[in-house]
N, CA, C and O atoms as a GROMACS GRO file, in nm:
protein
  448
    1UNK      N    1  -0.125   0.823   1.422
    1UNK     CA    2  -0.043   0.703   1.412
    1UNK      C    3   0.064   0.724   1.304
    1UNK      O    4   0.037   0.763   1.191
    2UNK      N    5   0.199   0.692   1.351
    2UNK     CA    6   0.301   0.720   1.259
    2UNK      C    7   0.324   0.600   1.132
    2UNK      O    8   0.234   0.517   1.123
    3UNK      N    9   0.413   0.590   1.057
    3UNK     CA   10   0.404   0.520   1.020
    3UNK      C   11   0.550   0.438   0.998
    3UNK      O   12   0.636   0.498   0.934
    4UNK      N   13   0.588   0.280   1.059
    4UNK     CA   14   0.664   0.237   1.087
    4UNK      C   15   0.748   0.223   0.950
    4UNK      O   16   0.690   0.193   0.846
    5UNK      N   17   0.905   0.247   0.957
    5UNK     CA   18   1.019   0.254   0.841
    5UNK      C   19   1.066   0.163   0.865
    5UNK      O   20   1.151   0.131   0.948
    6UNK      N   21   0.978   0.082   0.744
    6UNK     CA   22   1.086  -0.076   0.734
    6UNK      C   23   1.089  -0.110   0.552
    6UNK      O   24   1.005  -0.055   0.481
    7UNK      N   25   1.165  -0.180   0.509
    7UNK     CA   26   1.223  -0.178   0.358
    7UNK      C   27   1.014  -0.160   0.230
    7UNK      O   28   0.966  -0.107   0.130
    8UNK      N   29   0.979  -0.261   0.360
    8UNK     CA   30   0.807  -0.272   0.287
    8UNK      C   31   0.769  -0.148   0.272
    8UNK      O   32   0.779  -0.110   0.156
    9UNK      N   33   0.730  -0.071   0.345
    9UNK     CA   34   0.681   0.029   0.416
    9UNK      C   35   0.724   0.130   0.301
    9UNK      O   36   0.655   0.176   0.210
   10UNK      N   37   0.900   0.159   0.341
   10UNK     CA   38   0.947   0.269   0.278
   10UNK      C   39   0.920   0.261   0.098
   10UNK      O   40   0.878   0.361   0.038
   11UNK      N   41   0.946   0.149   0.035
   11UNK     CA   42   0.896   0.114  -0.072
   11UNK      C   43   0.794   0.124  -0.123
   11UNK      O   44   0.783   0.155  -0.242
   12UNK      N   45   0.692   0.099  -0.042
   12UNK     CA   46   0.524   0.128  -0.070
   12UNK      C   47   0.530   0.249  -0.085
   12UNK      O   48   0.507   0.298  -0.196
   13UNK      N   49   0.563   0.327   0.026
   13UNK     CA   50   0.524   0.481   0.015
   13UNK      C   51   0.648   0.561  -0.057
   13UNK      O   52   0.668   0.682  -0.066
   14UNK      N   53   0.706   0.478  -0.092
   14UNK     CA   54   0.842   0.555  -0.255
   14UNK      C   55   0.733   0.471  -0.388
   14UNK      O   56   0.802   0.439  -0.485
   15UNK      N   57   0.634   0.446  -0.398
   15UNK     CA   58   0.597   0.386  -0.525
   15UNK      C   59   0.681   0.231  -0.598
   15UNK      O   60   0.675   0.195  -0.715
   16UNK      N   61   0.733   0.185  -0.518
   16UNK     CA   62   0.774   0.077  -0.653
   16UNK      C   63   0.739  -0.051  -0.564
   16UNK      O   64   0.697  -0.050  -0.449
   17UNK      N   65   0.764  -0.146  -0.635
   17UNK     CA   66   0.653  -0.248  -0.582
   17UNK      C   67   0.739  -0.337  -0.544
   17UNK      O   68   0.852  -0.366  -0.583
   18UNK      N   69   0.671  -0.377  -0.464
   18UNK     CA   70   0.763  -0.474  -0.334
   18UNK      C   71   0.807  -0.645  -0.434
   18UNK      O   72   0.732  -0.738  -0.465
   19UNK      N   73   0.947  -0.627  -0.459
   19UNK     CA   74   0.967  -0.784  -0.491
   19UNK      C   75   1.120  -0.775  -0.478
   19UNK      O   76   1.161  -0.661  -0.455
   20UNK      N   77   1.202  -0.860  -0.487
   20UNK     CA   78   1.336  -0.901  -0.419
   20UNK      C   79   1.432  -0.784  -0.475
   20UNK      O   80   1.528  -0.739  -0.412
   21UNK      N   81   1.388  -0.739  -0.610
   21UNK     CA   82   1.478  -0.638  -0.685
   21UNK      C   83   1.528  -0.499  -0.614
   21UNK      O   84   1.639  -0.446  -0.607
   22UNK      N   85   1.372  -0.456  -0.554
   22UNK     CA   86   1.378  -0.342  -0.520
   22UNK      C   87   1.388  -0.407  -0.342
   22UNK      O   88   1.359  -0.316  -0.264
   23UNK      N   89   1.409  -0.491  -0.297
   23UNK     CA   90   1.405  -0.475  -0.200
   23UNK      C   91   1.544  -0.483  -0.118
   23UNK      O   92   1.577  -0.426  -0.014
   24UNK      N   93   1.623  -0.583  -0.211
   24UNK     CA   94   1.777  -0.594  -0.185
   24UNK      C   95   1.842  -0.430  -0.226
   24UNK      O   96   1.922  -0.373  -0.153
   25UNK      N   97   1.794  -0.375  -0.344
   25UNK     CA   98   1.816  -0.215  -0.353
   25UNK      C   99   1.828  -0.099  -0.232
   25UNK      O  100   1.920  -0.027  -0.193
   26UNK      N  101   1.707  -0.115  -0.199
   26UNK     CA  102   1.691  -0.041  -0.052
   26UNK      C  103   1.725  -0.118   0.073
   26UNK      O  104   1.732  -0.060   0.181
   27UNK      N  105   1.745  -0.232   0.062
   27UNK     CA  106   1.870  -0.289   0.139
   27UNK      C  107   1.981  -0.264   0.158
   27UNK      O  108   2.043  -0.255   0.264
   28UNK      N  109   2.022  -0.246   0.021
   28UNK     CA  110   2.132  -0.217   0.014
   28UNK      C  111   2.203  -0.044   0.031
   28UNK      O  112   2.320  -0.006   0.044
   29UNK      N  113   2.081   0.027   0.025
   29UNK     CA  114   2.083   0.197   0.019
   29UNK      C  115   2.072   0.239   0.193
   29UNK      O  116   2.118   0.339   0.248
   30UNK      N  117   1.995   0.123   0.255
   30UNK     CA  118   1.998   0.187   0.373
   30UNK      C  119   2.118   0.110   0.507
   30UNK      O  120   2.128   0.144   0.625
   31UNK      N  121   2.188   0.007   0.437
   31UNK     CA  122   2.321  -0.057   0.484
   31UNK      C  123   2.419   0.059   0.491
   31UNK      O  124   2.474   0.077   0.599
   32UNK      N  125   2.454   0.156   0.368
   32UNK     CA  126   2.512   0.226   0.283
   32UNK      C  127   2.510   0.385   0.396
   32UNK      O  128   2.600   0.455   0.444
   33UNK      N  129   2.380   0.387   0.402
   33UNK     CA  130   2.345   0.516   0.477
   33UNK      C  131   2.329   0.562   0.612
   33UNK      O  132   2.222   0.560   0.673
   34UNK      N  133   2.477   0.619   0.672
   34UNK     CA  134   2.465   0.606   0.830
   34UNK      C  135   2.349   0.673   0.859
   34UNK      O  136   2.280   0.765   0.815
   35UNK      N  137   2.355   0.574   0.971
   35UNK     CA  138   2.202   0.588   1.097
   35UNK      C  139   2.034   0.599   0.961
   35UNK      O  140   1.940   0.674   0.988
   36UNK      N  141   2.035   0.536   0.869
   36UNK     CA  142   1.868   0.508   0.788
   36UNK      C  143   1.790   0.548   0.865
   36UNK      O  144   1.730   0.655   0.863
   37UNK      N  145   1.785   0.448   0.954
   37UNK     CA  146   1.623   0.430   1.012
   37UNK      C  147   1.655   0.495   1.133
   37UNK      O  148   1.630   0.412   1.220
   38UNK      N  149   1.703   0.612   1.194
   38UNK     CA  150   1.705   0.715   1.305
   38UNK      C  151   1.621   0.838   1.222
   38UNK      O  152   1.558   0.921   1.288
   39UNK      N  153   1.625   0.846   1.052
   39UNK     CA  154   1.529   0.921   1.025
   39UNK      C  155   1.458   0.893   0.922
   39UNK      O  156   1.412   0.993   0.867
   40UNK      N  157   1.431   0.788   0.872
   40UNK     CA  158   1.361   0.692   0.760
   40UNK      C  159   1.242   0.740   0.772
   40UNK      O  160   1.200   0.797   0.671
   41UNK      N  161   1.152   0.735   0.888
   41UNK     CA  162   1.031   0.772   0.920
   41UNK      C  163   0.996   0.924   0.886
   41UNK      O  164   0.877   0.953   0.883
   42UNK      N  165   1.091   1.025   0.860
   42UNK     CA  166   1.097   1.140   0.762
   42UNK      C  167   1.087   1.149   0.647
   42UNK      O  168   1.056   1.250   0.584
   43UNK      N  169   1.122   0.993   0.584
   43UNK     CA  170   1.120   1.063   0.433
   43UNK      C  171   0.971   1.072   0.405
   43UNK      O  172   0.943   1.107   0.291
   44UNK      N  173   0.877   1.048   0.482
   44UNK     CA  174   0.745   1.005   0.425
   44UNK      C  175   0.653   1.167   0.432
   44UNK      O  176   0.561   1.209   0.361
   45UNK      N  177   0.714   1.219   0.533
   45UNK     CA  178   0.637   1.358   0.490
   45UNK      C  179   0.734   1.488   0.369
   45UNK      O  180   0.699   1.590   0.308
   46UNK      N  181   0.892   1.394   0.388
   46UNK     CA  182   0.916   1.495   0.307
   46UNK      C  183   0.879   1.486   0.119
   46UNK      O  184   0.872   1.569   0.028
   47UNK      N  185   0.860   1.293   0.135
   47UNK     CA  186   0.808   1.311   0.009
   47UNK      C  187   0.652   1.358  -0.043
   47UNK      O  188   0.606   1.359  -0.157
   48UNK      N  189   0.590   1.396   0.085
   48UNK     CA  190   0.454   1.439   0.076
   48UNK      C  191   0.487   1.604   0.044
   48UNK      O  192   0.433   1.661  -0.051
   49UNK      N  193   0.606   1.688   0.155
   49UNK     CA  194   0.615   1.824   0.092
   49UNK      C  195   0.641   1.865  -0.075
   49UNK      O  196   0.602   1.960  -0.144
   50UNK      N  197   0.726   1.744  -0.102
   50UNK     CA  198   0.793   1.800  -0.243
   50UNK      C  199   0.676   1.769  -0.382
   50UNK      O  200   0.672   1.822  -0.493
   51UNK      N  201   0.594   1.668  -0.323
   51UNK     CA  202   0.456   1.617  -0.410
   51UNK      C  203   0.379   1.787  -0.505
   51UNK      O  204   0.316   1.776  -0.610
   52UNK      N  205   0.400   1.896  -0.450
   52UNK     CA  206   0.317   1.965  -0.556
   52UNK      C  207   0.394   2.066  -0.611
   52UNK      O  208   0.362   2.166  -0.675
   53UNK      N  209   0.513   2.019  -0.571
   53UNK     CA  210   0.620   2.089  -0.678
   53UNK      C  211   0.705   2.041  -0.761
   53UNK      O  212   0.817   2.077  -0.797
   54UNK      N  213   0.604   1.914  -0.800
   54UNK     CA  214   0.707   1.851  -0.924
   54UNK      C  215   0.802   1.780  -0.876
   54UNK      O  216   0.851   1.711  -0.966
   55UNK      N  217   0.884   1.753  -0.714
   55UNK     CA  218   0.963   1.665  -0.729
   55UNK      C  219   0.942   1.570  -0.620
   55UNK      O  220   0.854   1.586  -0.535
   56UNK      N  221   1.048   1.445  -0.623
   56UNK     CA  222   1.023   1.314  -0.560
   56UNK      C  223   1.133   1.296  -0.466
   56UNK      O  224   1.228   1.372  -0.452
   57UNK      N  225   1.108   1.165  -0.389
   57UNK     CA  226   1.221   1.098  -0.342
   57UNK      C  227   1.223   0.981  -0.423
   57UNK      O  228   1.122   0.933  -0.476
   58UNK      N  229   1.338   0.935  -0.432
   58UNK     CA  230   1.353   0.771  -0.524
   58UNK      C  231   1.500   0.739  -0.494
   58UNK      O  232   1.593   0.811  -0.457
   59UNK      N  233   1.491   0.609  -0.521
   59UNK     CA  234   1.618   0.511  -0.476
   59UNK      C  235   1.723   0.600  -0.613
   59UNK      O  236   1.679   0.669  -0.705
   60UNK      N  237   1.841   0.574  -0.589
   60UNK     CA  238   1.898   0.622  -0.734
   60UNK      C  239   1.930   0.505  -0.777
   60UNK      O  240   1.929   0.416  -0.692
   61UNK      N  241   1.969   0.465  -0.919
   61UNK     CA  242   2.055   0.387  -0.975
   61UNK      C  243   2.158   0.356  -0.987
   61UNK      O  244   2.204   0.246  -1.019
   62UNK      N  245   2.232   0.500  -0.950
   62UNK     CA  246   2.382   0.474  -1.017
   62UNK      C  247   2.459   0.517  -0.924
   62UNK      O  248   2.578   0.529  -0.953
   63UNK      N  249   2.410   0.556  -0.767
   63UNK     CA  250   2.481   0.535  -0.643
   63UNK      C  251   2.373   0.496  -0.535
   63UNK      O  252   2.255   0.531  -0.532
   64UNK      N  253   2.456   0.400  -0.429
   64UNK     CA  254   2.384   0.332  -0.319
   64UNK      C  255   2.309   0.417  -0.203
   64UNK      O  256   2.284   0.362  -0.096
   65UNK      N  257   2.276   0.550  -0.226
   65UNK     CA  258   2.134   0.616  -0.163
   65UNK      C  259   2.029   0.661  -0.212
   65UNK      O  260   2.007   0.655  -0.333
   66UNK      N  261   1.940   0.720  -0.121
   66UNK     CA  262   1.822   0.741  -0.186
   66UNK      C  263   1.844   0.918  -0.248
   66UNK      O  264   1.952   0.968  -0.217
   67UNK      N  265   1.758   0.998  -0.322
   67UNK     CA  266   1.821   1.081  -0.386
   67UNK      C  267   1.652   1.162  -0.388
   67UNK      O  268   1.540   1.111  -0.387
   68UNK      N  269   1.690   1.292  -0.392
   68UNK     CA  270   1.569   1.382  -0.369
   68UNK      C  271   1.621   1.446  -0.500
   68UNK      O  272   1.740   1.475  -0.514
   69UNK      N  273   1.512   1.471  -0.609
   69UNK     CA  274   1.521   1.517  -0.700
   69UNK      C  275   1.425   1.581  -0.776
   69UNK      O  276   1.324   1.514  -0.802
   70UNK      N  277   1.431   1.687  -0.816
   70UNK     CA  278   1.288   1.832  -0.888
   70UNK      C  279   1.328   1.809  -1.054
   70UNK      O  280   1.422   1.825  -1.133
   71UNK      N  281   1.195   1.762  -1.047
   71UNK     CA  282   1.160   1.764  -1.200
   71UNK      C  283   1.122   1.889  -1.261
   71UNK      O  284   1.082   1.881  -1.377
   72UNK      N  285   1.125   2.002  -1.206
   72UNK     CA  286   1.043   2.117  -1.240
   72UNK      C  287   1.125   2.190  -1.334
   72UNK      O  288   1.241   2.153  -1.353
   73UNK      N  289   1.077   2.290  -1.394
   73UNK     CA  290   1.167   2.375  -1.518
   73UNK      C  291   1.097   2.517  -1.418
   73UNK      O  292   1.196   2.588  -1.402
   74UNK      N  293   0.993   2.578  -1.356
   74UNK     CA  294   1.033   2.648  -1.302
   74UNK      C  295   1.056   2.736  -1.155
   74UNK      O  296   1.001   2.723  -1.046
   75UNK      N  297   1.159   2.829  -1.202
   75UNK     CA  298   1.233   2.882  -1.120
   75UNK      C  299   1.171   2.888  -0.926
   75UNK      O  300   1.221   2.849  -0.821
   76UNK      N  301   1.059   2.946  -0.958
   76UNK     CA  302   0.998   2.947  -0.784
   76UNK      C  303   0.970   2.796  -0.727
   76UNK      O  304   0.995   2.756  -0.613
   77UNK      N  305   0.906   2.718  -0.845
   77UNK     CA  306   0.933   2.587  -0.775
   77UNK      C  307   1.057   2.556  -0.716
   77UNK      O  308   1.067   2.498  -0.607
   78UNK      N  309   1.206   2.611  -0.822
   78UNK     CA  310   1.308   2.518  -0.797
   78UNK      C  311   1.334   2.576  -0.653
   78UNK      O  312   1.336   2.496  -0.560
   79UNK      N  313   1.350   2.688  -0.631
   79UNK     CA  314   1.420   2.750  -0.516
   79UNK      C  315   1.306   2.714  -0.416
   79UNK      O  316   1.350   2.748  -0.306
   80UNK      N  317   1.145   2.648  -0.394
   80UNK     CA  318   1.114   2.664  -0.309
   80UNK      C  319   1.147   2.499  -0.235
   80UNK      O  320   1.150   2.461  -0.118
   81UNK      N  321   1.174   2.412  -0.396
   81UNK     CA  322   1.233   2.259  -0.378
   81UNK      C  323   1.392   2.294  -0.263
   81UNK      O  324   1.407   2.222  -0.164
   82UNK      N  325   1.455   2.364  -0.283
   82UNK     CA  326   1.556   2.368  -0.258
   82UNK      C  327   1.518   2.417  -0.134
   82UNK      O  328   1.479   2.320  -0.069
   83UNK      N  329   1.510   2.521  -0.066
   83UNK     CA  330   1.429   2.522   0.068
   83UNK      C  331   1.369   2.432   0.159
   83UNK      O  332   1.365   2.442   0.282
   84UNK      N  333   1.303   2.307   0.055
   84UNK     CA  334   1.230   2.242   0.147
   84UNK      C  335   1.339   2.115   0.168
   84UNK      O  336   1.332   2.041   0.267
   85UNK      N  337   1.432   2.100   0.072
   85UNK     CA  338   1.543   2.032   0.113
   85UNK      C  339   1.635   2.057   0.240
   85UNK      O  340   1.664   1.968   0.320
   86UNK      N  341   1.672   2.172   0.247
   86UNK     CA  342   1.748   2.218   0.304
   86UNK      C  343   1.683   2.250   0.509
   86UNK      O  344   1.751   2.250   0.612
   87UNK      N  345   1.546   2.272   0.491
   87UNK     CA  346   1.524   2.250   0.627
   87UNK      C  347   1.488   2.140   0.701
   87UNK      O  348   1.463   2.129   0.820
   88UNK      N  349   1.491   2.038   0.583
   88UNK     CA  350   1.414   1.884   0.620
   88UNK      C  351   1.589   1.788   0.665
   88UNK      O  352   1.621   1.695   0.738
   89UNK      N  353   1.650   1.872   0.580
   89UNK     CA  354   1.762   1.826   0.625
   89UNK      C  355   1.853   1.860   0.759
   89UNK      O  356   1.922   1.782   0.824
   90UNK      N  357   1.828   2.007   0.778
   90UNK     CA  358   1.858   2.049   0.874
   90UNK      C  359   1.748   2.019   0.991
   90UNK      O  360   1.804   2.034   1.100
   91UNK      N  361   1.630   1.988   1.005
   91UNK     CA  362   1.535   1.990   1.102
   91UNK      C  363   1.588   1.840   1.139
   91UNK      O  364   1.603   1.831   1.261
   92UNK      N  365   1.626   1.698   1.057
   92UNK     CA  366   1.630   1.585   1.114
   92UNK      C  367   1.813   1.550   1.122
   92UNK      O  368   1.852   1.434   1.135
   93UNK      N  369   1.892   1.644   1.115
   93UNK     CA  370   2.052   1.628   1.104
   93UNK      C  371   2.077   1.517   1.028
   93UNK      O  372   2.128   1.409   1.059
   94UNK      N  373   2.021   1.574   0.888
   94UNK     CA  374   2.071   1.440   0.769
   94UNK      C  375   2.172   1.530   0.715
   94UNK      O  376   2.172   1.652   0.734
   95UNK      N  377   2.253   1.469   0.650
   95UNK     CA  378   2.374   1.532   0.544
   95UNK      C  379   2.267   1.462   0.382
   95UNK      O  380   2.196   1.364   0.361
   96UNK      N  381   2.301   1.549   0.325
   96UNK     CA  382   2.253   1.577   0.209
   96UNK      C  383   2.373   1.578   0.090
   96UNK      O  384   2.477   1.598   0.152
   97UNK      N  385   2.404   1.566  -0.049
   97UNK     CA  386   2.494   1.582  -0.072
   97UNK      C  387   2.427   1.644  -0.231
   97UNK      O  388   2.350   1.590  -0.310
   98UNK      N  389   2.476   1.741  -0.234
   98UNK     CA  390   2.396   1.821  -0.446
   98UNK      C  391   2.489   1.747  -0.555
   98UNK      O  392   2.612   1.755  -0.552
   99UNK      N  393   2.427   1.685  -0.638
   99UNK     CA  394   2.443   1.653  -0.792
   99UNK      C  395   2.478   1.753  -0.845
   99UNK      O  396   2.397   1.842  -0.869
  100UNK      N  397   2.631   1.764  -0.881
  100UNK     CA  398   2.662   1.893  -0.960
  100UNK      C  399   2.566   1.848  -1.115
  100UNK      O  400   2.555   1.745  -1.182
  101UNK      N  401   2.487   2.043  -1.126
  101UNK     CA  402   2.416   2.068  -1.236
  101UNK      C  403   2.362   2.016  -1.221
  101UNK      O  404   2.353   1.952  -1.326
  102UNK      N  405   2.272   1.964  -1.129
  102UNK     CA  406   2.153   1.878  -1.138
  102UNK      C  407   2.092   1.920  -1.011
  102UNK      O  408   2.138   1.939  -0.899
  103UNK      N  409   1.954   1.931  -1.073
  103UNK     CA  410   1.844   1.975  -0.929
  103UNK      C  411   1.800   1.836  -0.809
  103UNK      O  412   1.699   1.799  -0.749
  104UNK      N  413   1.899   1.806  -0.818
  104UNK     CA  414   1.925   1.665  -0.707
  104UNK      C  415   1.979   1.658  -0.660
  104UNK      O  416   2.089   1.697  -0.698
  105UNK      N  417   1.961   1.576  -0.462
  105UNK     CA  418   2.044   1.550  -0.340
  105UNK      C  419   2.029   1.427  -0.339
  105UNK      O  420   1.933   1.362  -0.380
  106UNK      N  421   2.155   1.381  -0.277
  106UNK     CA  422   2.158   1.211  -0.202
  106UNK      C  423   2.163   1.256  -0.069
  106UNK      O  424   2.204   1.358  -0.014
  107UNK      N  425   2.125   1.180  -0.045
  107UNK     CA  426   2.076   1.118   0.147
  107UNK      C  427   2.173   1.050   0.135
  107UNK      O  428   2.182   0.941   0.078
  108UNK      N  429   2.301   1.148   0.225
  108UNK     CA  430   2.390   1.009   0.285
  108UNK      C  431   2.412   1.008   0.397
  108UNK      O  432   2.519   0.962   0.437
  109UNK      N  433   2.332   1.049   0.471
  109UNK     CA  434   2.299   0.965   0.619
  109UNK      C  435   2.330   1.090   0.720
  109UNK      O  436   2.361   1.203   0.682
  110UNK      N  437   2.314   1.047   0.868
  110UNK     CA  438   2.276   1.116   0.965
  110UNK      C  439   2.384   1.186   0.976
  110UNK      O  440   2.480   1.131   0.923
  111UNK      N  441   2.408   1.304   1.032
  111UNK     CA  442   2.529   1.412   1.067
  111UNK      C  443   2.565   1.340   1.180
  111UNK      O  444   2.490   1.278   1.256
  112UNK      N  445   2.696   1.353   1.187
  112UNK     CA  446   2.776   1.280   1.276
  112UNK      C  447   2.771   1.372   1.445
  112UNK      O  448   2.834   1.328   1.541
   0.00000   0.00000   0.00000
């Protein structure tokens, strides 16, 4: 059984807790992000791949998508983070976009 991508849902399984703050947030991130929910139902295993290498998925703050980002300092993690970005992105035709100097992507939505 899969599991249905809706603002509750995606929130629960991103960790932060369901109340109007975070919910107009990811409202507002997946308004923002062509075609969301054509692959929303992805982020849930990709935030399960990146789980033992130190990094997450999370809403960002300081732009309107969600943002894949490695907390790790090292090196085989980073490049294997970066790998697992790069085929999760390519396996569901998301555009991805890199944080210069920073071991972080935004999700900005489906490849055209």
């Amino acid at each position: 059984m899969s599991i249905k991508a809706n603002i509750d849902n995606l929130l629960t399984q991103l960790d932060y807790p369901l109340n109007d703050s975070t919910k107009k947030q990811l409202s507002d991130i997946s308004n923002n992000t062509k075609g969301f929910y054509d692959f929303a139902n992805h982020i849930f295993s990709l935030k399960d791949d990146l789980k033992r290498i130190d990094a997450t998925v999370a809403m960002s703050n300081s732009n309107p998508y969600l943002k894949i980002k490695s907390n790790s300092k090292i090196d085989l993690e980073l490049k294997e983070f970066e790998e697992i970005v790069h085929h999760w992105s390519s396996k569901y035709k998301v555009d991805v976009k890199k944080v210069e100097n920073k071991n972080t992507y935004y999700i900005t939505g489906k490849n055209s």
